[in-house]
C-alpha positions as CSV (number, residue, x, y, z in Angstrom):
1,X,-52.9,57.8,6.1
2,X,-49.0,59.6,5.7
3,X,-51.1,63.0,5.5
4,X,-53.8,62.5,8.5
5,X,-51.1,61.3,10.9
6,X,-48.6,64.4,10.1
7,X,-51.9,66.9,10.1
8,X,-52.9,65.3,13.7
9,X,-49.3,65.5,14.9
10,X,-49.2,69.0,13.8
11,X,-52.0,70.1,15.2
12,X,-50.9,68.3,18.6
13,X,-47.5,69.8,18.7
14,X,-48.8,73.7,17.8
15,X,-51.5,73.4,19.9
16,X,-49.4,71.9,23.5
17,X,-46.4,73.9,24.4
18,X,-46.0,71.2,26.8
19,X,-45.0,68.4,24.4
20,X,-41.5,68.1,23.3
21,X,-42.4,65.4,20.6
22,X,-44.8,62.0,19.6
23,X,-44.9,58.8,18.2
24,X,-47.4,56.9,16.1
25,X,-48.0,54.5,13.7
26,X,-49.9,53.6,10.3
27,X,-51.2,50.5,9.3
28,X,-51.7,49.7,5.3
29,X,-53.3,46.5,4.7
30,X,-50.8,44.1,6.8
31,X,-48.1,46.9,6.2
32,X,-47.3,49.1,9.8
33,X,-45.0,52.0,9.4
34,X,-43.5,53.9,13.2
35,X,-43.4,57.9,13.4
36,X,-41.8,60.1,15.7
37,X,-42.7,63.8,15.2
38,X,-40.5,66.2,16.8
39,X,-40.4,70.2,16.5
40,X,-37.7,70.1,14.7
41,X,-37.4,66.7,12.3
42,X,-40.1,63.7,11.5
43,X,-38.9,60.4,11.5
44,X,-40.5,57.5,9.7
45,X,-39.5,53.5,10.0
46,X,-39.3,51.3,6.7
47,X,-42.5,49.9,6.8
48,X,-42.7,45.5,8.0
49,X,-45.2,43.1,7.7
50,X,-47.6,42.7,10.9
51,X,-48.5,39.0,10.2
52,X,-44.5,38.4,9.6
53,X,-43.0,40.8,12.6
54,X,-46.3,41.2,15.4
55,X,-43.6,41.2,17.8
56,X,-42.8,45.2,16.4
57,X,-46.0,46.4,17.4
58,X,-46.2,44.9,20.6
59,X,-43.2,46.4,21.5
60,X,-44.4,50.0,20.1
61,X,-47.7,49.6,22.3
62,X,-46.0,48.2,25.3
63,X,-44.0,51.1,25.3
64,X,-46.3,53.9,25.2
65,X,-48.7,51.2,28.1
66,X,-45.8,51.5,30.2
67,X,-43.8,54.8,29.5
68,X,-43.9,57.5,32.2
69,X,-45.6,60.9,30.8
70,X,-41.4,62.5,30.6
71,X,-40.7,59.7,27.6
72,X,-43.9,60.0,25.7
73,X,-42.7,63.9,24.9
74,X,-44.1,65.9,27.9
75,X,-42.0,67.9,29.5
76,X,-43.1,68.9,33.2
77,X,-41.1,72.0,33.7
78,X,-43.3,74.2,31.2
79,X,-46.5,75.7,32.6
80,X,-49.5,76.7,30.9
81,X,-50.4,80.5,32.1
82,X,-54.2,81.8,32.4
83,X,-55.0,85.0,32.1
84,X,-58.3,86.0,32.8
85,X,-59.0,89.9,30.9
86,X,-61.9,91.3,32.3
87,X,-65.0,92.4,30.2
88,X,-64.8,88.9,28.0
């Protein structure tokens, strides 16, 4: 799971110039661990027991429900640019 969610997050970061960072999560059994993936750092919660502490993850899925684009990492003033180069 630690290696899928930090390939995805990867790939999603190199491949969107337009996002300044993400969040996710991994679930283990009834163990749920919180990421935020930045260009620069990642950074990983200590990992709590759904069944114990549900009221974590609905918080964490509230929040990205409810969050405008800005605070789940896009940043509106970049701007993708097409070129279109004649012959292809």
């Amino acid at each position: 799971n630690e290696t899928e969610i930090m390939s995805a997050a990867t790939d999603v970061i190199y491949n969107d110039p337009c996002r300044r960072f993400m969040t996710g999560f991994t679930i283990e059994k009834d163990r749920m661990r919180l990421w935020y993936f930045c260009r620069a750092h990642i950074l990983v919660s200590h990992s709590f027991n759904l069944h114990e502490e549900p009221q974590l993850l609905i918080r964490f899925l509230l929040y990205v429900q409810c969050a405008p684009r800005f605070d789940l990492g896009y940043d509106p003033t970049v701007t993708r640019c097409w070129v279109n180069v004649e012959g292809k």
